[in-house]
N, C-alpha and C positions, 0 to 999 in steps of 0.2 A: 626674175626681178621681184616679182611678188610675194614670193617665199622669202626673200630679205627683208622687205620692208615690216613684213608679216612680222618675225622675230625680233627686228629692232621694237617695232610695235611694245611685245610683247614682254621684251626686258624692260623699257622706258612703263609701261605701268606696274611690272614689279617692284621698282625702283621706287615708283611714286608709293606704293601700296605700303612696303617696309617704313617709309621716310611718315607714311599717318601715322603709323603706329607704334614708330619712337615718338612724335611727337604726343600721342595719346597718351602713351605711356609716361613722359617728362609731364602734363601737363596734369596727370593722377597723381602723380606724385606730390608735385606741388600742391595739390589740392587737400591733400594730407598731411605737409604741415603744421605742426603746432606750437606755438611761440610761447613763451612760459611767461604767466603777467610779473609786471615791475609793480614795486611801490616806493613809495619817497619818507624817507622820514629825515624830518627835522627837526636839529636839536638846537637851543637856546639855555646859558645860564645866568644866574642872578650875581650882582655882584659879591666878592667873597670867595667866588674857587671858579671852575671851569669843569667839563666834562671832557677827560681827557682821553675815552675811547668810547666810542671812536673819532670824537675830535664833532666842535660844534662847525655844522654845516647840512648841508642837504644833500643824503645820498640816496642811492636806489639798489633797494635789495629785491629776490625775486620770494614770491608770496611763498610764506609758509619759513623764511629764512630765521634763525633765533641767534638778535644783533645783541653784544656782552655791553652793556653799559659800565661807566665808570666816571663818579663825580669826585672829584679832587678839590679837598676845601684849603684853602690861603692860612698861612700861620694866623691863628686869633679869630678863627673863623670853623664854624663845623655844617656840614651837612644835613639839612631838611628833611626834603620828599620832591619825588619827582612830582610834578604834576603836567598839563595837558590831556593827550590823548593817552591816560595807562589804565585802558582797560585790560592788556594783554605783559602790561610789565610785570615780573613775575614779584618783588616786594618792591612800594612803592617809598618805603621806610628805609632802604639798603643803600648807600654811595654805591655798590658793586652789585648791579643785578640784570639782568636780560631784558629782551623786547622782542617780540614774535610778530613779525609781521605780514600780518591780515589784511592790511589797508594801509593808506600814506594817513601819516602821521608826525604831529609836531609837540613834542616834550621840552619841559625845562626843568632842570634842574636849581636846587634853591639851598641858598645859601645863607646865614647870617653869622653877626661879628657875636665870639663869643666875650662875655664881660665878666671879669674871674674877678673875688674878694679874698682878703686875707684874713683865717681863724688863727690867733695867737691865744696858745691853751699856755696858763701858767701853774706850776706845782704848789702845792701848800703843805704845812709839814702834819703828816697825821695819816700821808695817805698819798693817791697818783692817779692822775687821767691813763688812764693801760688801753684809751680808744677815742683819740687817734694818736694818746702821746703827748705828752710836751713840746712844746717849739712852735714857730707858724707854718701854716698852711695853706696851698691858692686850692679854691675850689668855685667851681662854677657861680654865676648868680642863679638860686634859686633851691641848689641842690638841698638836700637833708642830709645830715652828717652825723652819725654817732656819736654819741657820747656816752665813754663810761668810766668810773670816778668809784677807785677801790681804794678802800680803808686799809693803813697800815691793823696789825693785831689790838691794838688795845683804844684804838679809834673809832668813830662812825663817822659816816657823811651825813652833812648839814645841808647844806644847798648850793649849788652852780651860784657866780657871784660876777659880776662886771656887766658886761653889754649882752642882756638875759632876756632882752624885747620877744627876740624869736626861738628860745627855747621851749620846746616842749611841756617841759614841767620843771621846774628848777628845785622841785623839792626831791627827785626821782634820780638816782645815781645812775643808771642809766637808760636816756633818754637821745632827744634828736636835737639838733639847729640849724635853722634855716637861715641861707646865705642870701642875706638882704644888703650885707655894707660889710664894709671891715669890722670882727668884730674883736673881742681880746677879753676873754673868760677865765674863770678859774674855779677849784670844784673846791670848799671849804669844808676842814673835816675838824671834831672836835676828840676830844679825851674822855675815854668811856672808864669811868671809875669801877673800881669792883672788888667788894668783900665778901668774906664766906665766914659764919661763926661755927664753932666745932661745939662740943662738948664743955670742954675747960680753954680753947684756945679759938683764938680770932686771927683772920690770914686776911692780906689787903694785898693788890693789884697796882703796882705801880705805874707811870706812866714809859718808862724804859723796860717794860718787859720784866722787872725781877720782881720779885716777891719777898713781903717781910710779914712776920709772925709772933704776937704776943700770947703769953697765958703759960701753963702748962705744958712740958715737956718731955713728961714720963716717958713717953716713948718715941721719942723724935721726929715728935709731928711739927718740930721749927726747925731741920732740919734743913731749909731752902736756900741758904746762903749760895750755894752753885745752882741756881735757875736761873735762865735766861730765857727770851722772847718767850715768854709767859704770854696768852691771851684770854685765856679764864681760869679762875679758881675756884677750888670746891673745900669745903672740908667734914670732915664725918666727927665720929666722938672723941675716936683719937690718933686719927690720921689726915696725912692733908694732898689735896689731890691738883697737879696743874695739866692744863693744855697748851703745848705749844703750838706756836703757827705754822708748821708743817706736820701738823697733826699729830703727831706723837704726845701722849701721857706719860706722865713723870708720878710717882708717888711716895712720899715718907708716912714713917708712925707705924703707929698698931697695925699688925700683918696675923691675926691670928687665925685669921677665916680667909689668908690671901688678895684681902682688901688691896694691896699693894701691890699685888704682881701684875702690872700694867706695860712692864718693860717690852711685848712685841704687841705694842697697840699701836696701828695709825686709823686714825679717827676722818682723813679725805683719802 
């Protein structure tokens, strides 16, 4: 009877003995977990658009997480800068940029109404706006907007002419304009005369391009009746020499030293 009770004994504190030492062991374990910190961030935007990722509200990412931001501005309406907490936003100048989060944080996104003016540039004859072109234009309040204002061949430019407040320099073909109002410009060009005297003969610069020739002819230095888009003229003793507006030189008259052999000249 002894020798039973002895072995019951004996299993009942193995029993107990095994049962400490799950428990030791569950309660090690436990004691070794590690729970990964949270942070919160919140987002708010300005009237004008929304932040449409991840959506305005307050959520909880786990530290060290990199959240894709994303500000969406309203028709007539453009995007800011973030501000709040962006020490860790990666541009704070980008509708489209990141947030690493280090700590709970609350950002806004900012918005405002954009207010656009119209440039109406008009042509004048002698020459063309080639920047931004003839016609109107919407472009932002404030912006700077090129301008540039080329002379047909036997023209110059005079000066930018109508609502000129916020030009640049109006005397400078090209220059800038600042979009303060509606404005409606135009770039005025004049008629640049031009004679050449020869030896025995005088050549004049018409304002269509062709060329006419008085004086002496011995050698068909007034031979210009087929010249066109003429934009300078020259003449020597007894030859006469034109530029056209695609650069090509033309020449008649005395050729005796090759004065005249101009035929594979381009001058741009």
């Amino acid at each position: 009877m002894k020798m039973i009770l002895s072995s019951r004994r004996h299993r009942h504190v193995a029993k107990l003995g095994m049962f400490l030492i799950a428990a030791a062991l569950i309660a090690g374990m436990a004691g070794c977990t590690s729970y990964a910190t949270e942070y919160h961030l919140t987002i708010f935007s300005t009237e004008g658009g929304a932040v449409t990722a991840p959506g305005e509200a307050t959520s909880s990412y786990y530290a060290g997480a990199v959240v894709t931001l994303v500000a969406t501005p309203d028709p007539a309406c453009r995007f800011v800068k973030w501000t709040g907490n962006v020490g860790t936003i990666s541009d704070v100048n980008a509708a489209t940029t990141t947030i690493t989060m280090d700590d709970d944080y609350t950002i806004t996104a900012n918005f405002v109404a954009v207010v656009t003016h119209h440039l109406t540039i008009s042509g004048t004859e002698g020459g063309s706006v080639t920047s931004p072109g003839d016609g109107t234009f919407i472009h932002d309040e404030g912006a700077a907007v090129d301008l540039v204002a080329s002379p047909d061949g036997c023209y110059h430019f005079v000066s930018w002419t109508g609502d000129v407040d916020t030009i640049a320099d109006v005397s400078d073909p090209t220059t800038t304009i600042t979009m303060a109002g509606d404005c409606t410009i135009a770039a005025r060009f004049d008629y640049t005369p031009m004679v050449a005297g020869g030896y025995r003969h005088t050549v004049g610069l018409k304002n269509d391009g062709t060329v006419v020739v008085v004086g002496r002819s011995d050698e068909t230095q007034d031979d210009v009746g087929g010249w066109t888009d003429i934009v300078r003229v020259a003449a020597g003793s007894k030859h006469t020499v034109g530029l056209k507006s695609d650069g090509t030189v033309v020449a008649v008259g005395w050729n005796y030293a090759g004065e005249c052999n101009v035929g594979g000249w381009n001058l741009i």
